[in-house]
Each structure stands twice: as C-alpha cells, then as structure tokens.
N, C-alpha and C positions, 0 to 999 in steps of 0.2 A: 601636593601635586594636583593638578587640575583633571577633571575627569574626562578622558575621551570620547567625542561626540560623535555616536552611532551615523557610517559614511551611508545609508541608505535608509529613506523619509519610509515609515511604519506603512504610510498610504499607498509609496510606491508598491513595496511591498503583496498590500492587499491585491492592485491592480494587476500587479504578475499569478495572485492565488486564483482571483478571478477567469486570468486567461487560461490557468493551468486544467480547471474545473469545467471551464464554456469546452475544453479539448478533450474531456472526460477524463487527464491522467492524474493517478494518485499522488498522493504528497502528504506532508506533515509539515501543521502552520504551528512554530514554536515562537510563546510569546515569555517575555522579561514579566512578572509580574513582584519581584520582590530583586533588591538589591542590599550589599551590603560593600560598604566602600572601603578602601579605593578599587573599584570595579570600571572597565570602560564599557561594562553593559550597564544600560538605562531602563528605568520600569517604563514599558510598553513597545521596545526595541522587542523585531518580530524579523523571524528568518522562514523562508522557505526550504523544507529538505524534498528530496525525492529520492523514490525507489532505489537508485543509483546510485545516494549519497552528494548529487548534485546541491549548491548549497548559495540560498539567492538569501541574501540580507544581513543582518548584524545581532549577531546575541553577545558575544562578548569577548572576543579577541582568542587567540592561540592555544588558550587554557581551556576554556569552556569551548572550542568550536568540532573539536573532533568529539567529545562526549555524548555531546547534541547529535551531532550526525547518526553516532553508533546507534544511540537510544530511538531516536528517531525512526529509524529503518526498522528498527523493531517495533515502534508504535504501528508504523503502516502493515506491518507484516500479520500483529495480531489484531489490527483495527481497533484498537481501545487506546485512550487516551493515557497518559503518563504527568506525573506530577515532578519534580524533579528539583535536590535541591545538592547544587555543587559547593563543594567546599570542603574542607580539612573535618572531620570528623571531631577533632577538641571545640571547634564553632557549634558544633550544633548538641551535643553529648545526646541526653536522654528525653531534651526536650523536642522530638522530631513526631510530628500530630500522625496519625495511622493513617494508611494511604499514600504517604509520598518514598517517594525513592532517593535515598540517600546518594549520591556517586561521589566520593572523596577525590579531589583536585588537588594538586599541591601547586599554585602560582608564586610565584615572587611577590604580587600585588597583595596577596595574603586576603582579596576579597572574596565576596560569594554571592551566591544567584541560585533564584528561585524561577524555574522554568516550564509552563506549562505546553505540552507537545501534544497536537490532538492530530490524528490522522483526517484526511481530508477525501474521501475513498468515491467513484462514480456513480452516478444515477444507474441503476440498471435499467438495462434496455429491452424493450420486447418489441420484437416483430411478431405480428400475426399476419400470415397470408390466406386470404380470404375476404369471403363478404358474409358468406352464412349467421342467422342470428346467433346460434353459439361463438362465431370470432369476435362478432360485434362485443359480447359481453363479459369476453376474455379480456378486450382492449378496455372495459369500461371501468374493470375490478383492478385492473393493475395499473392504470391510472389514478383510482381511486386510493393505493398504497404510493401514491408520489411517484411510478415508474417512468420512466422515457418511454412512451408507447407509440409503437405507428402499426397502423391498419393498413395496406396495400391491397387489392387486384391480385389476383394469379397473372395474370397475363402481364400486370405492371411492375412483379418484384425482378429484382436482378440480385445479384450476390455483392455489386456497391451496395446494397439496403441494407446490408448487415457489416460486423465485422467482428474479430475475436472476442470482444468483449458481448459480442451481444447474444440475448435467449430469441432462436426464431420458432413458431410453430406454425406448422403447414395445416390449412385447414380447408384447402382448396376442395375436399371430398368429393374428389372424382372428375373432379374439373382441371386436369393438366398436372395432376401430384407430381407425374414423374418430371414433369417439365419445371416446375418449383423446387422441386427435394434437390436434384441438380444444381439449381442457381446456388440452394441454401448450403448444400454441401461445399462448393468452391470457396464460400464464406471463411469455412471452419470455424461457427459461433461456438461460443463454449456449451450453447446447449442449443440440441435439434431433433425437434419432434412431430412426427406426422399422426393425424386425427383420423383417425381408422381401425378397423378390424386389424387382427396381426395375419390373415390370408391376404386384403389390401396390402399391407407393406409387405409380405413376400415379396409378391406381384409387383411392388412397385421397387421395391430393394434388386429384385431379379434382374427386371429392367437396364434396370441403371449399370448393376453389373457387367452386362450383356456390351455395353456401350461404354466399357473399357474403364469406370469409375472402380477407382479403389477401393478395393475389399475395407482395408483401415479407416476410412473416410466415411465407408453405409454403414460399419459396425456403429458409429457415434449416434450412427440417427435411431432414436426411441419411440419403437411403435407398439400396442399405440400410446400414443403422448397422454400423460397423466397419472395419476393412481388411480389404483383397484375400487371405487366407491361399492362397487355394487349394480345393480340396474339401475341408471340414469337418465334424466332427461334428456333431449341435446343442448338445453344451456347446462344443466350441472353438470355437464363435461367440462367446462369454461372453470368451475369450481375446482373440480378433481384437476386440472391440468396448473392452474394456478397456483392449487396444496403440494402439489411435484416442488414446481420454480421454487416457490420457499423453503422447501426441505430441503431440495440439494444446495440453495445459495445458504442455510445455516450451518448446518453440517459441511459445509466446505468442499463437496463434491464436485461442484461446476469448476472448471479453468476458470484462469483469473489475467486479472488485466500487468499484473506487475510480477517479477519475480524476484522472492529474494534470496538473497546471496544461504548460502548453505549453513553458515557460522552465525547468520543473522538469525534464520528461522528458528535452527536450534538454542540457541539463545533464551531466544522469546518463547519456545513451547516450553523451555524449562524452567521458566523465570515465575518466580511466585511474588514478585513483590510489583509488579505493574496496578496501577491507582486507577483497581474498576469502582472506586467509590466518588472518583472525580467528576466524572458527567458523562453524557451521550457519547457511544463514540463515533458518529457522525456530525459534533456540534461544530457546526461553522458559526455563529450568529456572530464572528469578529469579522468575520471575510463580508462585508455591508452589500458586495456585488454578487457572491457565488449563489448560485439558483440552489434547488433543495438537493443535499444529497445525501444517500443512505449509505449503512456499510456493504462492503464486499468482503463476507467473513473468508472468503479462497484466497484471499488474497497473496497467500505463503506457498499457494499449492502451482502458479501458474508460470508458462515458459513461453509467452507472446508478447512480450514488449517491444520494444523499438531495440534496436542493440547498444544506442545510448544506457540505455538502464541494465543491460548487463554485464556493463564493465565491473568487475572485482574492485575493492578497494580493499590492499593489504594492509592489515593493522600490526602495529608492534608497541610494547610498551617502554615506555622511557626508564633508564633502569635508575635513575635515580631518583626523581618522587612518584614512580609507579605508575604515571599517566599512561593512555592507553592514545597511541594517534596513528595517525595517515601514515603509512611508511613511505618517504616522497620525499622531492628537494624542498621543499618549506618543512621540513622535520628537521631539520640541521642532522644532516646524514652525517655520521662519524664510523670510519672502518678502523680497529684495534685488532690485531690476531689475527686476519683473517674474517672479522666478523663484525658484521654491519651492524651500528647502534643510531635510535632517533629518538628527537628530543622534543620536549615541548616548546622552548624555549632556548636563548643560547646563553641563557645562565646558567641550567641544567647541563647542558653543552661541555663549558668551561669546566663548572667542576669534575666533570667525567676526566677530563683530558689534564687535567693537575693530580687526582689519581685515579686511574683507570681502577686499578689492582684492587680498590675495595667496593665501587661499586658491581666488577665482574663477579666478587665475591659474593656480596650480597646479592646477585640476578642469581646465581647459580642454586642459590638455597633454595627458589622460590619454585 
C-alpha cells in the first residue's frame, strides 16, 4: 500500500503557529519526528492543537488524531513539553528510552509514531503606568526577561491598554491613581497593582468604591504592589514589584489566558510520566516566524478565554482496541441496548456489530 500524503504543507502549518502566537493564544505545535510503516503520518508532518482541542494540520489519520489532542491539551495545561510514542505496546516492549510516554493504539495499519508536543504559551505582558524613574526601570527589567512591555502616561492609559492576560501596575503616585486604578480595573488583568503606602490605596480603593466599582473587582487590586523587601530605594521598588510578577506567574497564582477542561487538568496534575527531560517548555525554535515566547505556568488555573476554547470535548473509549476518542459523528457512533458506543475506525465498528455480546463483555470488566 502506498503511504498517504500529509493534506497540509508543514510550512503552512508554521504560518497558522505564527498567527496563533502574533495573537498571544496558546497552543501545542506537534511535530512527526519518527515513523514506522505503514503509517499515513510522515516524519516532519506538524499539527496545531489548542486549548479547545481545535485541531489545524496532519499527524496521522483517525488512530493517532484524537491521542494527540488529548495529550496535547495536557501539554498546554502543564506547559512542559511531551515526547510521545503511539503504537501497540508488543512494538516497542522494554526497549522505550526514559522520558517518553508510551500511549498504546491499536490501528488496522498496525503502524507507529513518534510525536513530539511542545506547548507554545504567550509573551507575558506588563503594563506600567507611569513616568516616575522607578516605572521606567520596572519596564526596563522586564524587558530585559523577554516581557511584552509598555510604559504609558496616567493621563494616556485606558483599559483597551490592557487585557485579561495582562500584568498592569499603576505607578502614577499621586498623579490621577484613582483615575488609572478605574481604567485598570475594567481591564480585569490577571494581575493589578498600585505603587503606594497601604493608607494611599485605602484612599484610593475608598474612592473608587464610593463611585459605584465593585467591591469584587478593588479586592483584585494589590497595594502596595510588590514584596516586603524592606526599606527601599524608589528604583528597588521596580525590583521588589518585579520578584512579585515572577512568583505569582511560577507558582500559578495569576489567571491565565486559557482554560482547561476539568478531566484535562486533572490528568496532567496526576500524570508522572510527561518528558520534563525533553527540552524548554517554551521552545519554539521550529515555528521560524513566532517572536520569543515564555511559559505561563497558570495556565490550568484560568477562566478568560474566548468561548471557542471552552467548548467540552467528550471523550469515550472504543470498546474494542481500547482507543480513547472524540465521542462525535466521525466516531462511527453505534447505539446497542440502549447505549451509545464509538469507534476509532469502522473496522472496529464492524466487529462490534458482528458480536456485540463480547465486546459488552469485555468493556464491563474494565
């Protein structure tokens, strides 16, 4: 049999990661790097997944394409890259290198595939509002860490300046706070903090109150912004406010730009076999056009997406070689009893439906 030629060019592909990346949403760039035939995936055949399970490219037909996804959504969820090798478990026995992740397939084609999944996660962003030498020097440190950074005016920001994914801090210090903290509040950035005494942001939290803002919406804002250093200059404030950002984006504190599905997260917080020996888990260096990007380890913790990305995808497993796929009409949906069964393929299909009665039996043991 001749081997089926991947219907979307790898380059296209990159140009879709590219535009996915210049948009800031997350994603996982899964590339073929090992084949074993007859497969109609090809080494360097490259799929895009996202947060949603949306699914732009070609890894390898029906068999491998819901695995990918699943895994997928878990590499983006715990930001760290996945090594991944499909296939029947007698293919690979004891010879499987430490590091990769096993997923047992059972296709007709009887081939296999080696797939590496790296999540593709956004620049984070800082707004500073301000001119003060300590804003300048917040914007200059956090550029300095590869950050998306803009420096604004008080009187120039608006709450278009920011958006859910973004870190703002107000540093207008006494120059229109309550008129900034307001713009920055209607933002709802995953993190917002004003540069001041905690009597200023009474003062300026009061305010705000006063003029009808949501109690739930001032509680978010952190005054004052940064950690406890100690007595400080007013540039090592820019430092202390800085050592914050990174603590709450490692620890997972801050909202996140994506969220994932509940069966995903827990998943992946449980899953001990993900391939942290593989590389960065921000390495793009395949995507030739995407700009630098770092992890967002929150990524599992956040509820601001688009509502494209929080569609459910129900999963079910094929009760005859165990595959795990999209419960959907491309599943070859079969009702028996009362009770709906999907398949990887409609070979799987067939034999269910020539005897039901033992693979019901075997699904029931499991």
């Amino acid at each position: 049999m001749t081997d089926v030629q991947p219907a979307v060019d790898g380059w296209e592909v990159l140009q879709q990661a590219s535009e996915l990346a210049r948009r800031g949403q997350p994603f996982a760039l899964a590339t073929v790097v090992w084949r074993q035939g007859p497969s109609s995936g090809q080494q360097g055949s490259r799929a895009i997944i996202t947060g949603s399970g949306e699914f732009h490219g070609w890894i390898g037909g029906a068999c491998a394409e819901p695995v990918v996804i699943r895994e997928a959504q878990q590499v983006i969820a715990a930001g760290t890259p996945r090594l991944l090798l499909l296939g029947t478990s007698e293919q690979f026995g004891a010879a499987v290198p430490e590091g990769m992740t096993v997923v047992p397939i059972s296709c007709q084609s009887e081939g296999a595939l080696e797939v590496y999944i790296e999540p593709v996660l956004p620049t984070p962003h800082l707004v500073v509002v301000g001119r003060s030498p300590m804003a300048h020097t917040l914007a200059d440190l956090a550029r300095a860490l590869g950050w998306r950074t803009d420096l604004i005016d008080g009187t120039d920001f608006s709450a278009a300046d920011a958006d859910e994914r973004s870190m703002v801090v107000v540093a207008t210090q006494g120059h229109g706070d309550e008129e900034a903290v307001e713009e920055a509040v209607a933002a709802r950035p995953a993190y917002l903090g004003l540069v001041g005494s905690s009597r200023r942001g009474a003062s300026v939290l009061g305010y705000l109150a006063d003029r009808g803002v949501p109690a739930s919406q001032l509680e978010a804002v952190r005054v004052p912004a940064g950690l406890d250093l100690g007595p400080t200059s007013h540039r090592e404030i820019a430092v202390a406010i800085l050592a914050e950002l990174v603590q709450l984006r490692a620890s997972g504190a801050l909202a996140a730009a994506v969220p994932a599905h509940p069966a995903v997260a827990a998943r992946s917080a449980g899953s001990g076999s993900s391939a942290a020996s593989v590389g960065s888990a921000a390495s793009v260096a395949s995507v030739a056009s995407v700009a630098s990007v770092a992890s967002v380890a929150s990524v599992a913790a956040g509820s601001s997406a688009s509502s494209a990305d929080s569609v459910q995808r129900a999963e079910a497993v094929d009760p005859v070689c165990g595959m795990t796929v999209v419960a959907g009409p491309s599943a070859h949906p079969l009702e028996h009893e009362g009770v709906s069964y999907y398949f990887c393929c409609a070979g799987c299909r067939r034999k269910f439906e020539n005897d039901p009665a033992a693979y019901v039996k075997d699904e029931s043991r499991c």
